[in-house]
C-alpha positions in Angstrom: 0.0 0.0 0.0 1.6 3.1 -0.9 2.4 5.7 1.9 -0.1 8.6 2.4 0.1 12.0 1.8 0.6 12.9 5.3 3.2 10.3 5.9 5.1 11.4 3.0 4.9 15.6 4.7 8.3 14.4 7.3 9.1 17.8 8.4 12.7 18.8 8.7 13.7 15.5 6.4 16.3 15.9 4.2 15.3 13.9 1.1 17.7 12.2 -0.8 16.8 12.5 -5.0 19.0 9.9 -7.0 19.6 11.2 -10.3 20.5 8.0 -12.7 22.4 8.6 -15.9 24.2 7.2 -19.0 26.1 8.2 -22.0 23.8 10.3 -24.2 21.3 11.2 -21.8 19.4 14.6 -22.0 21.1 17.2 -20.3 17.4 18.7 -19.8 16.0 15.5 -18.0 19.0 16.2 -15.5 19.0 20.0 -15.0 15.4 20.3 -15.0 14.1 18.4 -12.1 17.5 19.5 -10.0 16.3 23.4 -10.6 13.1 22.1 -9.0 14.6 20.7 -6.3 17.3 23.3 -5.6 14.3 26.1 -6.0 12.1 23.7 -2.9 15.6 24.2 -0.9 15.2 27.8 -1.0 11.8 27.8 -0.3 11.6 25.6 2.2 15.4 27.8 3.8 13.3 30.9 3.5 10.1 29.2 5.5 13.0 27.8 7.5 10.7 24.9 7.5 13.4 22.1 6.4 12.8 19.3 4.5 14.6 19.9 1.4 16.5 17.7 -0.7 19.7 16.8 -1.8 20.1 15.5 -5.5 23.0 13.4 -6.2 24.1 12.1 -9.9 25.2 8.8 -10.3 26.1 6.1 -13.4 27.9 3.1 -14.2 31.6 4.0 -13.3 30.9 7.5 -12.3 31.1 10.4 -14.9 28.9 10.2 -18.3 28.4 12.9 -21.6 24.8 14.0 -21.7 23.8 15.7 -25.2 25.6 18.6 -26.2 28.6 16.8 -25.6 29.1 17.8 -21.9 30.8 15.9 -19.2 28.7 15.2 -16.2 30.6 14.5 -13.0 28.9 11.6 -10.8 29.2 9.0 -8.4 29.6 5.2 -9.6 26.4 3.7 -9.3 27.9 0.5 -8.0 29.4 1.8 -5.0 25.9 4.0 -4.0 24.5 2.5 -1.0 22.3 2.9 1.7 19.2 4.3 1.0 17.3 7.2 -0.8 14.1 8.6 -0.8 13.8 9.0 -4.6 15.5 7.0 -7.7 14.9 9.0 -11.0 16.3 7.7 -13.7 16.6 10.2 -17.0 16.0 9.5 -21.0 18.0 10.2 -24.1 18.3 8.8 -27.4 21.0 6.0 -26.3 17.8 4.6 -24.3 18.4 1.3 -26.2 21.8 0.8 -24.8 21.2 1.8 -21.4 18.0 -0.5 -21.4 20.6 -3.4 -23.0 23.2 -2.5 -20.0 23.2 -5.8 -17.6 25.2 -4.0 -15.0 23.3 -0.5 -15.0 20.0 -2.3 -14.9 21.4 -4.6 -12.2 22.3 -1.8 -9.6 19.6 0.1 -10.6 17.1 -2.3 -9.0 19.5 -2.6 -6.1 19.1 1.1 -5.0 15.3 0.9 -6.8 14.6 -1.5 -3.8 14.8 0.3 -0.9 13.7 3.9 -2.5 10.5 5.2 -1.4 9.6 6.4 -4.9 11.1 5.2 -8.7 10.9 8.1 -11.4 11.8 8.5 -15.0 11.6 11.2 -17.2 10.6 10.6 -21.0 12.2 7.5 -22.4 14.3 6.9 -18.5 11.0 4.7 -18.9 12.6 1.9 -21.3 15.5 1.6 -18.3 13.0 1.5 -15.3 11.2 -1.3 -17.8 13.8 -3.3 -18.7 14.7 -3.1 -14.9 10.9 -4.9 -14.2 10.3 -1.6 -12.3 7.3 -1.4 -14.5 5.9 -4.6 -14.5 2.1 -4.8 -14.4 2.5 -0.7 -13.8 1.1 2.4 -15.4 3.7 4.4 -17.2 4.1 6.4 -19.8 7.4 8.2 -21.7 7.7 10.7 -24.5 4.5 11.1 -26.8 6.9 9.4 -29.7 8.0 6.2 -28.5 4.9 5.2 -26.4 4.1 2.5 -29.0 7.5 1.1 -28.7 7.5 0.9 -24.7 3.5 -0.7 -25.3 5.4 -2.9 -27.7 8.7 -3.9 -26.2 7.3 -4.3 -22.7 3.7 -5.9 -23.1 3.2 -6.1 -19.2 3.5 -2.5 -18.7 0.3 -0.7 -19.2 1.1 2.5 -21.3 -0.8 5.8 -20.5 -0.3 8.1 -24.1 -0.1 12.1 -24.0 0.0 12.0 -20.6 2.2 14.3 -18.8 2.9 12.1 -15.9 1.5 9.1 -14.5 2.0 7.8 -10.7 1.0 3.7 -9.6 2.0 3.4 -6.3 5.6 4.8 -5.4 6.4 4.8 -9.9 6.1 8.2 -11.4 6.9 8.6 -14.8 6.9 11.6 -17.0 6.8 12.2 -20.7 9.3 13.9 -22.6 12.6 16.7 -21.8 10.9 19.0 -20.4 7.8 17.1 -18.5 10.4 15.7 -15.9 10.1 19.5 -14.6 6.1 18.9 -14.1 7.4 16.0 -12.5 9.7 17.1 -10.3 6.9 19.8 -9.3 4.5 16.9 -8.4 7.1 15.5 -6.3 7.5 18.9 -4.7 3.7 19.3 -4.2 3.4 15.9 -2.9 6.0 15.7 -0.3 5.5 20.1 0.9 2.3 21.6 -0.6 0.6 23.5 -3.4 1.7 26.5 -2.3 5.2 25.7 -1.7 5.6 24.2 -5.3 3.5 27.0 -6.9 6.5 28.7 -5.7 8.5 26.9 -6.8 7.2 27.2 -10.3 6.8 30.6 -10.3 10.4 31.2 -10.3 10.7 29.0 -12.9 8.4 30.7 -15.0 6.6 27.3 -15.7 3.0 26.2 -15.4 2.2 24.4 -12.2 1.5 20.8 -13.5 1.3 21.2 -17.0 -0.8 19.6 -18.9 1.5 19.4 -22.1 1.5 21.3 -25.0 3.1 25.0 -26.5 0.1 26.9 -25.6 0.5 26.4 -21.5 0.7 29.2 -19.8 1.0 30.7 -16.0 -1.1 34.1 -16.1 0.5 35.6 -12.6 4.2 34.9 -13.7 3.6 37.1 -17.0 3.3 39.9 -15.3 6.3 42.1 -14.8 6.9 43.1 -11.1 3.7 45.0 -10.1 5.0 48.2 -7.6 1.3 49.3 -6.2 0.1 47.2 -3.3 -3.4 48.0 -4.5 -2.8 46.8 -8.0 -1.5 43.3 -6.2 -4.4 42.9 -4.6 -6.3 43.0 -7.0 -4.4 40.7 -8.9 -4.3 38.4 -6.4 -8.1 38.5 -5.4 -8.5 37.3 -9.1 -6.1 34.7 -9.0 -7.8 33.3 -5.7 -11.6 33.7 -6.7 -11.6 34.2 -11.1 -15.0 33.1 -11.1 -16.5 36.3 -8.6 -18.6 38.7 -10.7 -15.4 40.9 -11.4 -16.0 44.5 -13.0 -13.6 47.9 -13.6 -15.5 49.3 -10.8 -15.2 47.0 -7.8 -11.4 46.1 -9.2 -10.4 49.8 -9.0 -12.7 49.7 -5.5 -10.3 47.1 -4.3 -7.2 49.1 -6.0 -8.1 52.3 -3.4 -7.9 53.9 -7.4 -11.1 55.7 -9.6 -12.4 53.7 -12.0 -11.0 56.0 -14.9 -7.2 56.0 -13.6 -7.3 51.8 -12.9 -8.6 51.4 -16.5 -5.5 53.4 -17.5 -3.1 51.9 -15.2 -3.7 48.3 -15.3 -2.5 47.9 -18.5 0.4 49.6 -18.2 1.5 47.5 -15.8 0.0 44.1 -16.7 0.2 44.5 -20.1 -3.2 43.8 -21.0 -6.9 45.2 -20.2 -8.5 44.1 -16.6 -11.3 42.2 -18.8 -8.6 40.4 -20.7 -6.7 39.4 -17.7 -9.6 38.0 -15.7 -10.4 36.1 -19.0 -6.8 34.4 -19.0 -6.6 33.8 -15.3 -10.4 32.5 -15.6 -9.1 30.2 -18.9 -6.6 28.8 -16.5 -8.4 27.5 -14.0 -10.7 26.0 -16.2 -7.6 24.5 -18.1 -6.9 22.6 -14.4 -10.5 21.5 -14.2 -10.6 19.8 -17.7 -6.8 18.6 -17.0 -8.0 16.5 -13.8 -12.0 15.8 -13.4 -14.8 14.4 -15.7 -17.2 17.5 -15.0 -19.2 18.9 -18.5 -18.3 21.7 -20.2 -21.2 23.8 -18.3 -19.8 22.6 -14.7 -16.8 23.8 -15.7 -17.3 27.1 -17.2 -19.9 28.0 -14.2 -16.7 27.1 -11.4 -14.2 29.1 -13.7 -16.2 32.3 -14.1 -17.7 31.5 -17.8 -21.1 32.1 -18.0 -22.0 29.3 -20.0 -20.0 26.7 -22.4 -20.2 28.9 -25.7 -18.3 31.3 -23.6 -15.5 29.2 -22.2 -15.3 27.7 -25.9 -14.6 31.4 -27.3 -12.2 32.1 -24.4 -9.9 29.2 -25.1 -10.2 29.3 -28.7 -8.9 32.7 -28.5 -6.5 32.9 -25.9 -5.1 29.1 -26.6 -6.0 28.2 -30.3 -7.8 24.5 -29.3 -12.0 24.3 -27.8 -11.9 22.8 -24.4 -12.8 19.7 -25.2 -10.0 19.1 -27.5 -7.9 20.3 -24.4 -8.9 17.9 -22.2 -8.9 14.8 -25.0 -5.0 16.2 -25.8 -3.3 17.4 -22.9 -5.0 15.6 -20.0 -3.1 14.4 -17.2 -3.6 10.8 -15.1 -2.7 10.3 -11.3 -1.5 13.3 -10.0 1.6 12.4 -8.9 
């Protein structure tokens, strides 16, 4: 039975990540989660809450080239012991080989055994299979080669186009840069929303992603707003989009007349106060369809639409797909 959330929230725990590696693995599958992880230090230093992690790189025999030609320093997988809270193992286009490597797959079920949770981002999933990490498991891996994983591991049960998939203490992500919507599920799971909204922010990246060029994080486009009025009201809307907003009770909120907030707020947001609501309003929708079954009407009433015509427009407008074409693409499956 796979631990709870609560158990998993060990305050003041230092979490050990085990970054996994080979020749010709993507330098993005590396850097990516370890910016998420070194951003939930700082968050969790400036909370002075503890519980941060330390990421570690290992491979066979220490030191591997990622793409770009780079040399990665690391330890040698084979001498890693003990235990760590996380394995995460990373893709590349030398998949094949490091799926074909007796000794790499060896070791990696060693330290796989006593982890709390196995990860892989994009095609890491083809090492985790060969491994038997995956057997009778959920998974999925870069949009491109799900039909080979379905094919060259029939007992895995292969989830397409989505972002990330969890069974039990496996997570596994789909391609490059998903392993950083990973890494922020991992974040989320083991702190909070808030702490890996944070998290994210800095990053300028969309809290869970759902996939795709389109996605967006409405706050973090905004350049630095100066007026305390003007981030409250931003912030109201970002905590309630679906309230009855207006110029009126938006400059009310501001301490500003309704003439100079019309002037203002787009200035500083770079768009009208009708078209931001509308984003920030899109958004929330976009995590409604990325992680529930409601219709179209349930969720443009909880997002602020006022009916499904409107939240249609909205997206088609501010996102170039209709909402149901965004949930059939871009939906996720067990938050990790």
């Amino acid at each position: 039975m796979p631990p709870s959330r609560e158990a998993e929230r060990v305050g003041g725990v230092e979490r050990e990540v085990l970054v996994v590696g080979y020749d010709g693995a993507a330098l993005t599958d590396i850097a990516g989660p370890a910016d998420v992880f070194a951003g939930a230090n700082r968050a969790c230093e400036a909370e002075r809450a503890g519980g941060g992690y330390r990421v570690r790189l290992a491979g066979v025999g220490g030191g591997f080239e990622v793409t770009g030609g780079l040399r990665m320093e690391a330890e040698d997988l084979r001498e890693v012991s003990g235990g760590v809270d996380t394995v995460l193992v990373v893709g590349g286009f030398t998949f094949a080989d490091a799926a074909r490597d007796a000794e790499l797959l060896h070791h990696l079920r060693r330290v796989a055994g006593g982890a709390r949770r196995v990860a892989s981002v994009c095609t890491g999933a083809f090492v985790l299979a060969a491994a038997g990490l995956l057997d009778g498991a959920r998974a999925t891996t870069h949009w491109a080669y799900c039909d080979r994983l379905a094919a060259d591991h029939p007992s895995v049960d292969v989830v397409p186009d989505a972002i990330y998939v969890r069974d039990g203490r496996l997570v596994t992500s789909a391609g490059v840069t998903a392993g950083i919507d990973l890494a922020l599920a991992l974040v989320e799971r083991d702190h909070d929303a808030a702490l890996a909204r944070l998290v994210a922010r800095w990053m300028v990246v969309f809290l869970q992603r759902p996939g795709g060029q389109s996605q967006f994080s409405v706050r973090s486009q905004v350049p630095p707003v100066r007026e305390p009025g003007l981030r409250a009201v931003l912030d109201a809307i970002a905590d309630d989009p679906a309230a009855g907003w207006t110029v009126e009770g938006m400059a009310r909120r501001a301490a500003m007349s309704p003439r100079h907030f019309a002037r203002v707020f787009p200035r500083r947001v770079g768009v009208s106060p009708a078209r931001y609501v509308e984003r920030v309003r899109v958004e929330a929708a976009a995590g409604l369809l990325e992680s529930g079954d409601e219709g179209l009407d349930v969720v443009a009433r909880r997002a602020g639409f006022g009916s499904a015509e409107t939240l249609r427009r909205a997206f088609l407008r501010v996102l170039g797909v209709p909402p149901g074409g965004y949930r059939d693409r871009f939906r996720t499956t067990g938050a990790a």
